[in-house]
N, C-alpha and C positions, 0 to 999 in steps of 0.2 A: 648668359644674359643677366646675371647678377648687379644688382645695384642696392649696396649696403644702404644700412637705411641711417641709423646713429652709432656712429663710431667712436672713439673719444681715445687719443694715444696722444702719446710724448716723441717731440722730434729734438734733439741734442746737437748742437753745432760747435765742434770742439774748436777749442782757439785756434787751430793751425788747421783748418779745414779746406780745402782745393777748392769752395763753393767760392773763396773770397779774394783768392789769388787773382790778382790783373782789376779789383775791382774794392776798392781805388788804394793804389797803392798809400802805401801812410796813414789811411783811416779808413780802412777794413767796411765794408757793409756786404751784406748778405743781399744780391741782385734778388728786385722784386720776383721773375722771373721764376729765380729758384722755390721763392716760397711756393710757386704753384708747380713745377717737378716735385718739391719733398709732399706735396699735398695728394699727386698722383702716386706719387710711391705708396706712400702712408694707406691710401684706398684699395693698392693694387695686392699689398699685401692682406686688406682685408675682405679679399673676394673680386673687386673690380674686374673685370675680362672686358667691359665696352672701351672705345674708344673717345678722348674729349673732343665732344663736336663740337661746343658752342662755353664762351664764358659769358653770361649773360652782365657779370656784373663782380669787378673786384673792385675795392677800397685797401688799399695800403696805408695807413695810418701811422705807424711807427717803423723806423728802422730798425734793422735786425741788427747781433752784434756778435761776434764770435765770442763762442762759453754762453751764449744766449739758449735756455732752452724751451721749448714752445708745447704747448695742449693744443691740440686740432680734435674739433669736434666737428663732427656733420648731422643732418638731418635733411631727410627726403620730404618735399612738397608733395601737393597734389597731383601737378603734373609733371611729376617723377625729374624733378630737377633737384640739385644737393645744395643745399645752402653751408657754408663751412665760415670757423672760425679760427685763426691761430691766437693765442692767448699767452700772456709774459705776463707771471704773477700777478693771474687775474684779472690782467688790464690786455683790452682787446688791440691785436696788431695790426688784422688785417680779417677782411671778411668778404664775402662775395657767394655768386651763385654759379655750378656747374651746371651745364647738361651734358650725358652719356648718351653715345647711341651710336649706329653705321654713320657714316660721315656722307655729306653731300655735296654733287660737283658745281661748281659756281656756275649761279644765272648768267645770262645775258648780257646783262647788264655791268658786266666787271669791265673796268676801265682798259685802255690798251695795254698791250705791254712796251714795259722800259726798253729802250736800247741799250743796250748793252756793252755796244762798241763804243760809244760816245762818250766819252771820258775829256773832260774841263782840265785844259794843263792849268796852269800857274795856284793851284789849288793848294793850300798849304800843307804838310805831312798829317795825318791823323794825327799824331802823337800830337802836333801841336793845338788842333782840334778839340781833342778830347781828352779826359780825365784818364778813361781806360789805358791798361793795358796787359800786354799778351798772359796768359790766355782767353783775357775776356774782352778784348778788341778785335769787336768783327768788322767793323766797316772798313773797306779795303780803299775804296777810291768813290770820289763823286763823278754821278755820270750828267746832271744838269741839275740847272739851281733856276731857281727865280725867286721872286719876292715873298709868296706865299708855300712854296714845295721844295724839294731835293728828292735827287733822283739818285742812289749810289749801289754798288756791287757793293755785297757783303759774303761773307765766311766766318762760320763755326768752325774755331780748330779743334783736331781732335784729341789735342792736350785739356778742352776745356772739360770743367766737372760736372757739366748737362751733357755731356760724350757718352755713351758706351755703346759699345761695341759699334761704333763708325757711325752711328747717329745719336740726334738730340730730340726732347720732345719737342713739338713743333709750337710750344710757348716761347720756345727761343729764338723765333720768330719776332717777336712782339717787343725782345730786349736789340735786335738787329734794328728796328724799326725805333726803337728810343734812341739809339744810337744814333742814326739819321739827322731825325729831328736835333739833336745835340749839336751835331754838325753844323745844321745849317744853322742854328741859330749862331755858333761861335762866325760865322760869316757874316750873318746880317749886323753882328758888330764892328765887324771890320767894316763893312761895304758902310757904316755908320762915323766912321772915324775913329772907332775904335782898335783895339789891339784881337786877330783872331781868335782869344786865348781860351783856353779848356779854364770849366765851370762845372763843379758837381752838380749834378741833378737827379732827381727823386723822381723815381714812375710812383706816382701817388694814386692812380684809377687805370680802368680797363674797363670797357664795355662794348659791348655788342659786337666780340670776335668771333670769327668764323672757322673752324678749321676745314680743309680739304683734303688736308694729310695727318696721317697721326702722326708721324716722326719726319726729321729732316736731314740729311745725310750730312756729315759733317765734312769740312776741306772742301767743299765746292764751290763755286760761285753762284750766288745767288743776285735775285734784283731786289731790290724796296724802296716802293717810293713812298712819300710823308708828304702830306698836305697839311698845313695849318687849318685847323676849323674856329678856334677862336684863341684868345689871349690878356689876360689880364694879369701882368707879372707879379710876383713870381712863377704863374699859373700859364700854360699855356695847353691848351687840347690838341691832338693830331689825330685825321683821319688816315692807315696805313694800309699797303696792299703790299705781300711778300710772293713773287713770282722765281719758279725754275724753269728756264727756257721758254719761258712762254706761261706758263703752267701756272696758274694761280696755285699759292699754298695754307698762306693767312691771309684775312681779311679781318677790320676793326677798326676800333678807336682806343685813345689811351690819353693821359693826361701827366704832365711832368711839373715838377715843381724844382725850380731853378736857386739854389742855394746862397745864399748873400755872399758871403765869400769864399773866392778862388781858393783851391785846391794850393 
């Protein structure tokens, strides 16, 4: 039941690193995502044994960049939550709060589950959707759209570098659920007159996720649906819920910042 209190190490992401593969091809970024795997690494190697239940609150601020290397420092509140910082020559990347502890099963109050069989034909390829690809292209298919939400099956392959040993941390949850929302917005441009076409975008916040599971197995089908909670572009907020068979596994909100020009 260890929970380090201030830490303070160096994370190195060599130019040719697996974190970056599929994510985006031609101009490299390190998925926000991972910054919060290299963040539980980083803790687990200094003691950490609880599991993350809850990210109360990240800020992403700057992109990462392969040969990028980062200072992660933490400090524990009063009521035993980690406040962490990544740091790139002194200048902050990204910061946020954890909480550690047994994990809990979702209230009542959790929305239904996706269908799963319901799959939208004339739907255009991922590829064309999005910026991703393999091994950091989860979304497999849309399962319903409307004006405000998307509903689509996703998979973690287990080529990808949040993988080992057949699972991912269940943060990878939360880049399945950006993914989504990417999707649907590349639609609401079409359904606009526009062309559906893939658009770099930036998970620039997270807050108030829930975890259910600490890890997520990787090559399965999974569901997530995205709900738009507000929008003012390049900005748009999404509230997300990551279901297996049924099963809630993430729960949250998350915020994307949509890149002026196309990939």
């Amino acid at each position: 039941m260890c929970i380090p209190m201030d830490v303070t190490t160096h994370i190195s992401l060599p130019r040719e690193g697996s974190y970056f593969e599929g994510h985006f091809p031609g101009q490299p970024i390190l998925p926000g995502v991972a910054q919060l795997a290299l963040v539980q690494e980083a803790l687990a190697k200094a003691g950490m044994s609880l599991p993350l239940r809850e990210i109360t609150f990240t800020r992403l601020r700057q992109i990462v960049l392969p040969g990028d290397t980062l200072e992660l420092t933490t400090r524990k509140s009063e009521d035993d939550r980690l406040r962490f910082e990544l740091k790139r020559d002194n200048k902050l990347v990204t910061n946020g709060e954890l909480l550690f502890g047994p994990l809990t099963s979702p209230d009542e109050s959790a929305p239904s589950v996706v269908e799963k069989d319901n799959f939208i034909n004339g739907i255009p390829p991922m590829e064309a959707l999005l910026p991703h690809r393999s091994p950091m292209l989860f979304v497999q298919s849309v399962l319903s759209e409307a004006e405000d939400s998307i509903a689509c099956e996703v998979s973690i392959p287990s080529a990808c570098a949040l993988v080992h040993e057949g699972s991912a941390s269940a943060v990878a949850g939360i880049e399945a659920a950006a993914q989504a929302a990417a999707a649907w917005e590349a639609l609401q441009r079409s359904h606009a007159g526009g062309a559906a076409a893939a658009r770099v975008g930036y998970l620039v916040a997270i807050r108030d996720v829930t975890f259910f599971v600490e890890r997520i197995p990787a090559d399965i089908p999974l569901q997530v649906r995205v709900e738009l909670e507000a929008a003012a572009l390049p900005l748009s907020h999404y509230r997300m819920d990551l279901f297996l068979d049924g099963k809630p596994l993430v729960r949250g909100s998350f915020a994307t910042f949509l890149a002026q020009n196309e990939p």
